[in-house]
C-alpha positions as CSV (number, residue, x, y, z in Angstrom):
1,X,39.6,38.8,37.1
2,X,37.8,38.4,33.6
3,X,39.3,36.8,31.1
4,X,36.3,37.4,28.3
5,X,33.3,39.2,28.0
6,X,31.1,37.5,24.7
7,X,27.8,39.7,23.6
8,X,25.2,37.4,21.8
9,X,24.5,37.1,18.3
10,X,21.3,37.4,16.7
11,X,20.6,33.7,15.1
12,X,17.5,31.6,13.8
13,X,16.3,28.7,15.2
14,X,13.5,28.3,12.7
15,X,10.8,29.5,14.7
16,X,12.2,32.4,16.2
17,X,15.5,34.3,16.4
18,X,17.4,33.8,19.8
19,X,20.5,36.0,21.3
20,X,23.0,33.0,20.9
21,X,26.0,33.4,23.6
22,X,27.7,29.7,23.1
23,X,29.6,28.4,21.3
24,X,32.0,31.7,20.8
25,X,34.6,31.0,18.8
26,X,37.0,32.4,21.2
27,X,35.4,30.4,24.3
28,X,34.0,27.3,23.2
29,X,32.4,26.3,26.5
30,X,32.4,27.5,30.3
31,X,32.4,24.5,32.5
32,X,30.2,21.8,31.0
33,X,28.0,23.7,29.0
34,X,28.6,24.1,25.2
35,X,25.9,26.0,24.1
36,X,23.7,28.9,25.8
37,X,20.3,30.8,23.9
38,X,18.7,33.7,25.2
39,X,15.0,33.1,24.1
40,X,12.3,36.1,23.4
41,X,10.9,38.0,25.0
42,X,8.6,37.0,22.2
43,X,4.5,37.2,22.5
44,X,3.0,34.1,22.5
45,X,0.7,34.0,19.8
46,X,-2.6,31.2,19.7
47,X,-0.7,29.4,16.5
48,X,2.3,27.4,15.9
49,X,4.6,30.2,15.1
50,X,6.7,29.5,18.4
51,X,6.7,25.9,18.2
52,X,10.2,23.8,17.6
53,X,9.2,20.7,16.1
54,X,11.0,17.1,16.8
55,X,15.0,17.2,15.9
56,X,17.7,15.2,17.6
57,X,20.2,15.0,20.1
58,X,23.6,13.1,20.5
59,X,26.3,13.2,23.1
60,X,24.6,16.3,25.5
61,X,22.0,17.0,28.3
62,X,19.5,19.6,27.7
63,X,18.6,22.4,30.2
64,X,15.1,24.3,29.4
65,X,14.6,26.9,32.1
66,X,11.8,30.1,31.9
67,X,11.2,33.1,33.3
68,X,7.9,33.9,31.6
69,X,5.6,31.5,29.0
70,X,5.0,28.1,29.2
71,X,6.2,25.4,26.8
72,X,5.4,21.3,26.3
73,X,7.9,18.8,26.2
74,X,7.6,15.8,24.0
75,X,10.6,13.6,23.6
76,X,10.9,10.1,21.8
77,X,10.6,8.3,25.6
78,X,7.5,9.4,25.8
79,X,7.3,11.7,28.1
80,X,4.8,14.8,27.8
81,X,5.7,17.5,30.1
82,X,4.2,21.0,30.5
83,X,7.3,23.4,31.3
84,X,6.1,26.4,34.0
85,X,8.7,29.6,35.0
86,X,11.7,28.3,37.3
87,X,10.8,24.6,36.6
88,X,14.0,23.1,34.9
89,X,14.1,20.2,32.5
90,X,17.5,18.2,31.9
91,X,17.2,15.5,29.2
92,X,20.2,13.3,28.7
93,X,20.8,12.7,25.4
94,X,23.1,10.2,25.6
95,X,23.2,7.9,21.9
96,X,19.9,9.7,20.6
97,X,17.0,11.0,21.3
98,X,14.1,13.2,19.6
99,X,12.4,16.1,21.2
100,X,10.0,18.7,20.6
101,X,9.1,22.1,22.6
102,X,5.9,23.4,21.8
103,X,4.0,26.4,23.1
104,X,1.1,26.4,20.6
105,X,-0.3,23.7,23.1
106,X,0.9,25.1,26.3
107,X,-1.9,26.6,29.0
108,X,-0.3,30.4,28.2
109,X,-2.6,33.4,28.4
110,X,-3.0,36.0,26.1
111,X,-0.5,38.3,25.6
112,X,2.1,36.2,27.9
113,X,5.6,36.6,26.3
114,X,8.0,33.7,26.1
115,X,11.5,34.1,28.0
116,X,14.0,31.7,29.0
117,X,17.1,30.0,28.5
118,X,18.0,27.1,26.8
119,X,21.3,25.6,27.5
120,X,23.3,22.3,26.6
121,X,25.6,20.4,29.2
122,X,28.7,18.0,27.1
123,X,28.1,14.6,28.7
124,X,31.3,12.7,30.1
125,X,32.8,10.8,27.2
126,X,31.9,7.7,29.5
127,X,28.3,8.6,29.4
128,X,27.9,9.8,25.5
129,X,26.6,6.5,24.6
130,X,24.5,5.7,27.4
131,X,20.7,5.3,27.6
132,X,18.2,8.5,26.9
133,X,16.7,10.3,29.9
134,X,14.4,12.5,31.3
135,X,13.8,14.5,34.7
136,X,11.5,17.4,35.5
137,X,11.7,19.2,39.1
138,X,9.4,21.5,39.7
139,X,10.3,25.7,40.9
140,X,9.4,25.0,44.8
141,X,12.1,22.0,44.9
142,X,15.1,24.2,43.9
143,X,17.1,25.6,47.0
144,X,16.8,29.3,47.4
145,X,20.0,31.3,49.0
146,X,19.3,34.5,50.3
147,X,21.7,37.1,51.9
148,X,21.5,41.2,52.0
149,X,21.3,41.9,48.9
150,X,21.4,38.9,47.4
151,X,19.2,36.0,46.4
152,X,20.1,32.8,44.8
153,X,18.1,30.1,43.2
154,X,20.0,27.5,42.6
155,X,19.5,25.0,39.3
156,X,22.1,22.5,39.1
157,X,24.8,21.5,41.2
158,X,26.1,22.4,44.6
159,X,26.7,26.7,45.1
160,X,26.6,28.7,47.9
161,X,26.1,25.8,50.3
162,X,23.3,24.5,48.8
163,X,22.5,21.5,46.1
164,X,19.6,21.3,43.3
165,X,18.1,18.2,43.6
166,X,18.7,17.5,39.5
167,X,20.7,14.7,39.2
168,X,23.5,15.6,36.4
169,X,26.7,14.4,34.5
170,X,29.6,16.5,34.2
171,X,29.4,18.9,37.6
172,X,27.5,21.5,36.2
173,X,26.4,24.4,38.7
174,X,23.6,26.8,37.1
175,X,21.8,29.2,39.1
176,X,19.3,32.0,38.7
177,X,20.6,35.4,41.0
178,X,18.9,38.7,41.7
179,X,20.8,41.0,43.4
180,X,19.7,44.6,45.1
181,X,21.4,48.1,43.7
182,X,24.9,49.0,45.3
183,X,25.7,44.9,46.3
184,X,28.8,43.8,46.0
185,X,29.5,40.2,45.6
186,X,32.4,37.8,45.4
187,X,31.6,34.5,43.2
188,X,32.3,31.2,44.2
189,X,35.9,30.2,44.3
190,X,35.0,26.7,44.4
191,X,34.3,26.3,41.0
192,X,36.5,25.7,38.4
193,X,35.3,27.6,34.9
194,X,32.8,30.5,36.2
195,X,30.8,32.9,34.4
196,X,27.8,35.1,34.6
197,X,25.3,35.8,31.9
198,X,23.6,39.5,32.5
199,X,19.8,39.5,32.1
200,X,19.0,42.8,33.6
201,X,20.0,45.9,34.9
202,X,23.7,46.3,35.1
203,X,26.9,45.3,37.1
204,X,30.5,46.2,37.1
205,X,34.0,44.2,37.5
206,X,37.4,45.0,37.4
207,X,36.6,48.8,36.1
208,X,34.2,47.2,33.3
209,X,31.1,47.9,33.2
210,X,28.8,44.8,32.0
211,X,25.3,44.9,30.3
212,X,22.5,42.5,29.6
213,X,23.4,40.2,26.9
214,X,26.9,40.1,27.7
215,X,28.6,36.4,29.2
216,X,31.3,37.3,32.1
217,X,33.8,34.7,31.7
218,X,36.4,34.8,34.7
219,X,39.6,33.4,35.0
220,X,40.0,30.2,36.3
221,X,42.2,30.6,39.8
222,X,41.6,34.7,40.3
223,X,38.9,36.4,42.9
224,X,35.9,37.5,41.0
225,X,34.2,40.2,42.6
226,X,31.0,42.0,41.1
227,X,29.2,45.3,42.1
228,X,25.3,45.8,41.1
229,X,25.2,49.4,39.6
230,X,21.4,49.3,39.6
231,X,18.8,45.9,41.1
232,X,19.9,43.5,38.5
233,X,19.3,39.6,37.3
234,X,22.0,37.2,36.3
235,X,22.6,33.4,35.8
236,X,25.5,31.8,37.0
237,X,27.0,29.2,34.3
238,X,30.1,26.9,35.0
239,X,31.4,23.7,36.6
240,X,34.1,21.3,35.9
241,X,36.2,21.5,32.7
242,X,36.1,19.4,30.2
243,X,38.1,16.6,30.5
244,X,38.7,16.6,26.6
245,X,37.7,18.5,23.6
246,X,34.0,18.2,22.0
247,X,33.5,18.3,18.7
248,X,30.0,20.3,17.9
249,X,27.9,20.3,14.4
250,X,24.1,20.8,14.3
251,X,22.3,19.2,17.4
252,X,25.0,17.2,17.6
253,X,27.9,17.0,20.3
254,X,30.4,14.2,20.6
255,X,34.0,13.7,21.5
256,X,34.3,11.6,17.7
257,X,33.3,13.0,14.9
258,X,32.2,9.5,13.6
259,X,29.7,9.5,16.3
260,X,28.3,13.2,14.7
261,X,28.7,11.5,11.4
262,X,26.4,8.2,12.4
263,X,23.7,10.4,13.9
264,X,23.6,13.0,11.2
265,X,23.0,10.0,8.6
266,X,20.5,8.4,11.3
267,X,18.5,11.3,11.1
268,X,18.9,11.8,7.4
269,X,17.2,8.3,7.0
270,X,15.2,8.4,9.4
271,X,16.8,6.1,12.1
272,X,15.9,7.4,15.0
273,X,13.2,6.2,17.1
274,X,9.9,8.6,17.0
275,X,8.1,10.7,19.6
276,X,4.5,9.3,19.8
277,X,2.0,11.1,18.4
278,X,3.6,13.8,17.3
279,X,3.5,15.2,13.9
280,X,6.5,17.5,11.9
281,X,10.2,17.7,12.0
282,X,13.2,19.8,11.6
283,X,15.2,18.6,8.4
284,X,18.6,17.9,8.3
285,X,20.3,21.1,7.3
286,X,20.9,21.4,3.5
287,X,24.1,21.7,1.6
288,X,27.6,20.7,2.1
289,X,28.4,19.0,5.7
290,X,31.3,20.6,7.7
291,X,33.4,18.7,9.7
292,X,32.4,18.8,13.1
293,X,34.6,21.9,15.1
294,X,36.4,20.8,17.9
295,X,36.4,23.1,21.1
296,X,40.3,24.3,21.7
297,X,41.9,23.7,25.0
């Protein structure tokens, strides 16, 4: 049964505009994950147009996954990683860390257009302050599930029998599904907080009929059962609930909000540690500073 269904918003990430999906002020988070963007397609372009230069992250894993484009990864361990589709990235933020996403440098072709997802996971409160990390697996280790009809690639976690070699916090389960015209499907009952985030074509539920752009959120407890009116493309987004509410402002996620407050004056003075050899940054947003908003439970 659905409980929500959130259409994006158009919003600026300084580089380009995204379809942002979370946070929603009336659904805060589904499972572990805070925060979902719905990059391009945009064309790739032999400049730095597309480029997101070093800014920071508290409290949160990231999860860069494309479907078309290449990007670079920089962050402030060191690491330099060139991003391919259906590789997935997942950084743990933990007390701080600095990354950049370039495509300017990436090995794209001509005329290739950037899409993909970009998606943050609220670390256990146990974890918020631990150590910075990185981890790359490439498209050919992620498990593939296929059925009539049906095929599921399968990111993070454990789904369908299955389990993505990524090694997480917080019992996310993330996967990529393509599923054939006139399939009906029942989602995983397994998992706590479910939803499904439309990329193409179009499905139907419970007499709604759902579009691209659209998050599915269903309710926790109830069957969810969804029909493919045409071949169509979704991700699967959810987990374990959070065990307490996050508090969210900038980059920034944290069960305080002294912890938000400490890292937005870090970055303000420049406190956190550098990635090598890279060059620009994204300033700390101007103006008055909001109290961090906490996610309702």
């Amino acid at each position: 049964m659905i409980e929500i269904v959130i259409p994006y918003r158009t919003a600026s990430i300084g580089a380009f505009d995204v379809h942002r999906v979370l946070p929603f002020r009336k659904r805060r988070s589904v499972g572990p994950f805070v925060f979902v963007d719905d990059m391009g397609p945009v064309e790739i372009v032999r400049d730095q147009s597309l480029d997101v230069l070093s800014h920071p992250h508290i409290g949160l894993a990231t999860v860069t996954y494309l479907f078309s484009g290449h990007m670079t990864h920089r962050d402030s361990l060191g690491t330099v990683q060139t991003i391919a589709p259906g590789d997935v990235n997942w950084m743990t933020a933990g007390r701080g860390i600095v990354h950049s996403e370039r495509v300017s440098d990436a090995p794209n072709e001509p005329g290739d257009k950037l899409i993909g997802l970009q998606t943050w996971v609220a670390l256990p409160e146990s974890h918020e302050e631990g150590d910075p990390s990185f981890a790359h697996h490439g498209s050919a280790e992620l498990p593939i599930f296929t059925d009539e009809g049906i095929k599921a690639k399968i990111i993070l976690g454990s789904l369908l029998g299955l389990t993505s070699p990524v090694a997480t916090l917080s019992n996310p389960v993330y996967a990529e599904y393509s599923v054939a015209s006139d399939t009906e499907l029942k989602l995983p009952d397994d998992v706590e907080e479910r939803g499904v985030y439309i990329l193409s074509g179009s499905l139907t539920s419970d007499g709604q009929t759902l579009d691209p752009g659209n998050l599915v959120v269903f309710q926790n407890g109830t069957e969810a059962v969804i029909s493919a009116a045409s071949d169509s493309k979704f991700m699967f987004i959810g987990g374990d609930r959070l065990e307490k509410p996050r508090h969210m402002w900038w980059n920034f996620v944290s069960t305080s909000p002294e912890l938000i407050e400490k890292a937005r004056e870090d970055w303000r003075r420049g406190n956190f540690t550098a990635i090598p050899n890279e060059t620009g940054f994204v300033p700390l947003p101007e103006g008055n500073f909001p109290k961090p908003v906490a996610q309702p439970f």
